[in-house]
The first five atom37 places (N, CA, C, CB, O) and aatype in JSON, in Angstrom:
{
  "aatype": [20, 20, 20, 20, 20, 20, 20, 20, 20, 20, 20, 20, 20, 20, 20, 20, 20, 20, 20, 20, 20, 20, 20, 20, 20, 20, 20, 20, 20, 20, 20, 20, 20, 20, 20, 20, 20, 20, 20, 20, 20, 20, 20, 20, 20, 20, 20, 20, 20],
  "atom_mask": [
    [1, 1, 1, 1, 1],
    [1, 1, 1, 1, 1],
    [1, 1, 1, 1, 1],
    [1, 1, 1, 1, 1],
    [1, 1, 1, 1, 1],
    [1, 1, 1, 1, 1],
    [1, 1, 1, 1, 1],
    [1, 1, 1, 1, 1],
    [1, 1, 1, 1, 1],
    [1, 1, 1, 1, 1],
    [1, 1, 1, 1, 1],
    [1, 1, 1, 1, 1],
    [1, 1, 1, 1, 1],
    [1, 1, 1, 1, 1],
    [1, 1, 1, 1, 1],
    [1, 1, 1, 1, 1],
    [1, 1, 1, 1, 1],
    [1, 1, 1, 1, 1],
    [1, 1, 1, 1, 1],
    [1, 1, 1, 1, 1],
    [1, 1, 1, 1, 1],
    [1, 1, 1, 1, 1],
    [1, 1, 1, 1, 1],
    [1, 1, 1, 1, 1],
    [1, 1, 1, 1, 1],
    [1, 1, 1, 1, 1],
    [1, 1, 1, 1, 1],
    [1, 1, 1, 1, 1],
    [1, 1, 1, 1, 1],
    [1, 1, 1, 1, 1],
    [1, 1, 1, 1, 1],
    [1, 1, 1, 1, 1],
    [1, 1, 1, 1, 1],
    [1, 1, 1, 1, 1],
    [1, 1, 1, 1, 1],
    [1, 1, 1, 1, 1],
    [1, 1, 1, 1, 1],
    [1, 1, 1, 1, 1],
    [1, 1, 1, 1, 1],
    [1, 1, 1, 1, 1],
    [1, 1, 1, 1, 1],
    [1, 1, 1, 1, 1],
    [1, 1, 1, 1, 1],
    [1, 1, 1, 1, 1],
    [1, 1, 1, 1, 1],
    [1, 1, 1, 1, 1],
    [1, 1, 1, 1, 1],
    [1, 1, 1, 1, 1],
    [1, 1, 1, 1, 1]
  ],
  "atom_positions": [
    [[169.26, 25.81, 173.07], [168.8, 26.44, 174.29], [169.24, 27.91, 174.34], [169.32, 25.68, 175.53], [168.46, 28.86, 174.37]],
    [[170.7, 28.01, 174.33], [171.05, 29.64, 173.79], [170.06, 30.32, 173.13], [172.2, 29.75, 172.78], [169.57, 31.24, 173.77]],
    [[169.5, 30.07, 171.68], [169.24, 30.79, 170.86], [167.51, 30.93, 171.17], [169.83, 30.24, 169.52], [166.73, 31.79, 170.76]],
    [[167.27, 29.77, 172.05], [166.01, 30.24, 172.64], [165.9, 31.55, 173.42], [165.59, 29.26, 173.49], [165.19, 32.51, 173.11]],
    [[166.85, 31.43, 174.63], [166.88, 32.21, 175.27], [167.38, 33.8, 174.42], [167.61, 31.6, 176.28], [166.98, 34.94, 174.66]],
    [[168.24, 33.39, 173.53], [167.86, 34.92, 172.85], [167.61, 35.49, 172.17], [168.16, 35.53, 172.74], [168.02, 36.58, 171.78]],
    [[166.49, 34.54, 171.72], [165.25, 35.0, 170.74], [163.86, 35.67, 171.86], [164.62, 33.29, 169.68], [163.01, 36.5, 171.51]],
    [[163.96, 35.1, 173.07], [163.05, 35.71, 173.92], [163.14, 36.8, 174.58], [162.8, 35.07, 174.65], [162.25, 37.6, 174.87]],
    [[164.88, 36.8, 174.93], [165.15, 38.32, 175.32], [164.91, 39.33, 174.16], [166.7, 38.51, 175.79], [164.34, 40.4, 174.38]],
    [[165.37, 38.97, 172.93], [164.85, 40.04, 171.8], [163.66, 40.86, 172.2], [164.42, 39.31, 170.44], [163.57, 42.0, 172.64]],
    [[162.55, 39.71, 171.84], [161.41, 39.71, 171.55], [161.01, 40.39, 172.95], [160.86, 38.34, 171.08], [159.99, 41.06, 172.82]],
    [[161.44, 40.39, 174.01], [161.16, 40.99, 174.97], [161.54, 42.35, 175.0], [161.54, 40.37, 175.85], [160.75, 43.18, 175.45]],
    [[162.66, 42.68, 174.58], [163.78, 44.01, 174.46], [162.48, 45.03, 173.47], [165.81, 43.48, 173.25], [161.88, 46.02, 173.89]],
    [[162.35, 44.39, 172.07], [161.22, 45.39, 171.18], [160.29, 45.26, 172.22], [160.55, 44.86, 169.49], [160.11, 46.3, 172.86]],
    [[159.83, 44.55, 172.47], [158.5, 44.76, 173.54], [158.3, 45.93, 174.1], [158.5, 43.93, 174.71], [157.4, 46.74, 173.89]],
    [[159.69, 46.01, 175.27], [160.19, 47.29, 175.76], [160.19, 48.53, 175.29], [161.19, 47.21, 175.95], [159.98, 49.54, 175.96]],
    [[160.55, 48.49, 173.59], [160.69, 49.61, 172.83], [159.62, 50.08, 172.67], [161.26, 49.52, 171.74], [159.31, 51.26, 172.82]],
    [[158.83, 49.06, 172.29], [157.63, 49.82, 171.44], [156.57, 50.06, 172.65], [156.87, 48.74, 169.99], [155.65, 50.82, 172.36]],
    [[156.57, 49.64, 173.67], [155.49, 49.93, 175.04], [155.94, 51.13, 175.55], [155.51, 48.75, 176.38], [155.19, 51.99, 176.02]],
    [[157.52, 51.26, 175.46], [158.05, 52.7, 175.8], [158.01, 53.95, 174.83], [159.44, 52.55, 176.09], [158.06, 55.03, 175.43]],
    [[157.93, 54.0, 173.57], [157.27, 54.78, 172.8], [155.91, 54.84, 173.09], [157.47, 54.48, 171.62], [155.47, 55.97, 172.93]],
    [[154.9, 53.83, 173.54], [153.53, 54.17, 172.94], [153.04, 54.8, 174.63], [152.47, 52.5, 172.1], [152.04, 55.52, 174.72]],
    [[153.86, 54.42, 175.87], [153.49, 55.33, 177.24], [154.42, 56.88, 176.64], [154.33, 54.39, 179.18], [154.19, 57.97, 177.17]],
    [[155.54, 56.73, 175.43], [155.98, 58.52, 176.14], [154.91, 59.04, 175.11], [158.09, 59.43, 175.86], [154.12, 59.82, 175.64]],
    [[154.7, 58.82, 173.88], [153.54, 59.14, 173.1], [152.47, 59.67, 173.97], [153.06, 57.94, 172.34], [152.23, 60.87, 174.06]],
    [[151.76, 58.62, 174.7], [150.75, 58.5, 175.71], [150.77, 59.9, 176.64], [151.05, 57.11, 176.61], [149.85, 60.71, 176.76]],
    [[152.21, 59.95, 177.31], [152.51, 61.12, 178.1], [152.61, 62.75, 177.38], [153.86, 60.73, 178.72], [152.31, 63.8, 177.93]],
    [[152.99, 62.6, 176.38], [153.22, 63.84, 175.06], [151.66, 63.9, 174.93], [154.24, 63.29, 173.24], [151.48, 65.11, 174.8]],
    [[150.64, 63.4, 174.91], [149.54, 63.82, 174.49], [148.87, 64.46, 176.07], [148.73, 62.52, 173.64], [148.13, 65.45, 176.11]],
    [[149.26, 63.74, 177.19], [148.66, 64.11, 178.06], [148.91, 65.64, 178.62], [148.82, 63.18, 178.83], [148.16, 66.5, 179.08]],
    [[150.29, 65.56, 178.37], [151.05, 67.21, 178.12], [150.17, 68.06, 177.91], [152.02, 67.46, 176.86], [149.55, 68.72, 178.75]],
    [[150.06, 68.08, 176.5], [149.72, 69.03, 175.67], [148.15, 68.76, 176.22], [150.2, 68.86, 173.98], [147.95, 69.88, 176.69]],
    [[147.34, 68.26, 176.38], [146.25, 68.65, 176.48], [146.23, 69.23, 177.95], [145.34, 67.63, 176.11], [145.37, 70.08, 178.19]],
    [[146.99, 68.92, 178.82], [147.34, 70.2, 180.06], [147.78, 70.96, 179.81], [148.04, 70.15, 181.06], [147.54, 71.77, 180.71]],
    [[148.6, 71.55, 178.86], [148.7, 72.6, 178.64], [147.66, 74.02, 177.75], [149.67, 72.26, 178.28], [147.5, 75.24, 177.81]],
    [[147.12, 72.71, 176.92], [145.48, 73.88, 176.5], [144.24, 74.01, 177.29], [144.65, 73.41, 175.13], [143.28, 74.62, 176.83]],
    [[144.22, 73.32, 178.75], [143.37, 73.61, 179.79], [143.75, 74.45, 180.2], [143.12, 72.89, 180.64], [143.04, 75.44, 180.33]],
    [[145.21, 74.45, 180.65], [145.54, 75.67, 181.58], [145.27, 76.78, 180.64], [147.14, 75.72, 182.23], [144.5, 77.67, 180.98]],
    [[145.84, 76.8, 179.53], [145.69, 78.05, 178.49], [143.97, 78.68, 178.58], [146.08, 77.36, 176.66], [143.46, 79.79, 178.42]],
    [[143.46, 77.37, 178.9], [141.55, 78.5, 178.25], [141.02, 78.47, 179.38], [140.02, 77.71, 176.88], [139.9, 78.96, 179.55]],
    [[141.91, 77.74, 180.63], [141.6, 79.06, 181.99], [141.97, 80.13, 181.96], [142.09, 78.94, 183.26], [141.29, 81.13, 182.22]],
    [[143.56, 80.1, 181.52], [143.71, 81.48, 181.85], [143.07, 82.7, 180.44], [145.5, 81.59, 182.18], [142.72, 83.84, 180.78]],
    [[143.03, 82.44, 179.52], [142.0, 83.04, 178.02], [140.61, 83.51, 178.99], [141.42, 81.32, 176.42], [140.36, 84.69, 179.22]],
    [[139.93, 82.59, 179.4], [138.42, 82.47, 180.16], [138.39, 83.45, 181.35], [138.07, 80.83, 180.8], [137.35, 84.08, 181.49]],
    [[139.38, 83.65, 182.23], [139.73, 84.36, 183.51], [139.41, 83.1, 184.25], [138.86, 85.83, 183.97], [138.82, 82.11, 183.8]],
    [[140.04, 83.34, 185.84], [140.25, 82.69, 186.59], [138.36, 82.69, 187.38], [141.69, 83.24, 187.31], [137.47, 83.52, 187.59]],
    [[138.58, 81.15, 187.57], [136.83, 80.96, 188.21], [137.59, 79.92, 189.13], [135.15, 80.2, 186.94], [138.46, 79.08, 188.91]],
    [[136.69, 80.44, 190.56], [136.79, 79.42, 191.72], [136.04, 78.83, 191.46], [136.7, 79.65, 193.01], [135.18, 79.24, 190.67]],
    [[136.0, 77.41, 192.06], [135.23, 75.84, 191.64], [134.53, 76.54, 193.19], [136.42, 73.71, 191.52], [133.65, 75.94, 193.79]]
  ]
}
């Protein structure tokens, strides 16, 4: 019963790891592509919507 239970917390723990790499990944891309919008507004000049 122990080794159930911590074979599931493991398996839960990488879970954690690798879902938390693949959202900061996720977030690092979302970054950077806000940051080359803002860039080719400001390259483009500023336009009111």
């Amino acid at each position: 019963m122990l080794w159930t239970i911590a074979v599931i917390l493991l398996i839960l723990w990488l879970l954690g790891l690798v879902s938390s790499y693949t959202m900061g990944g996720f977030i690092h891309v979302l970054l950077v592509i806000a940051v080359i919008v803002v860039l080719l507004n400001i390259i483009r000049g500023r336009r009111v919507l």
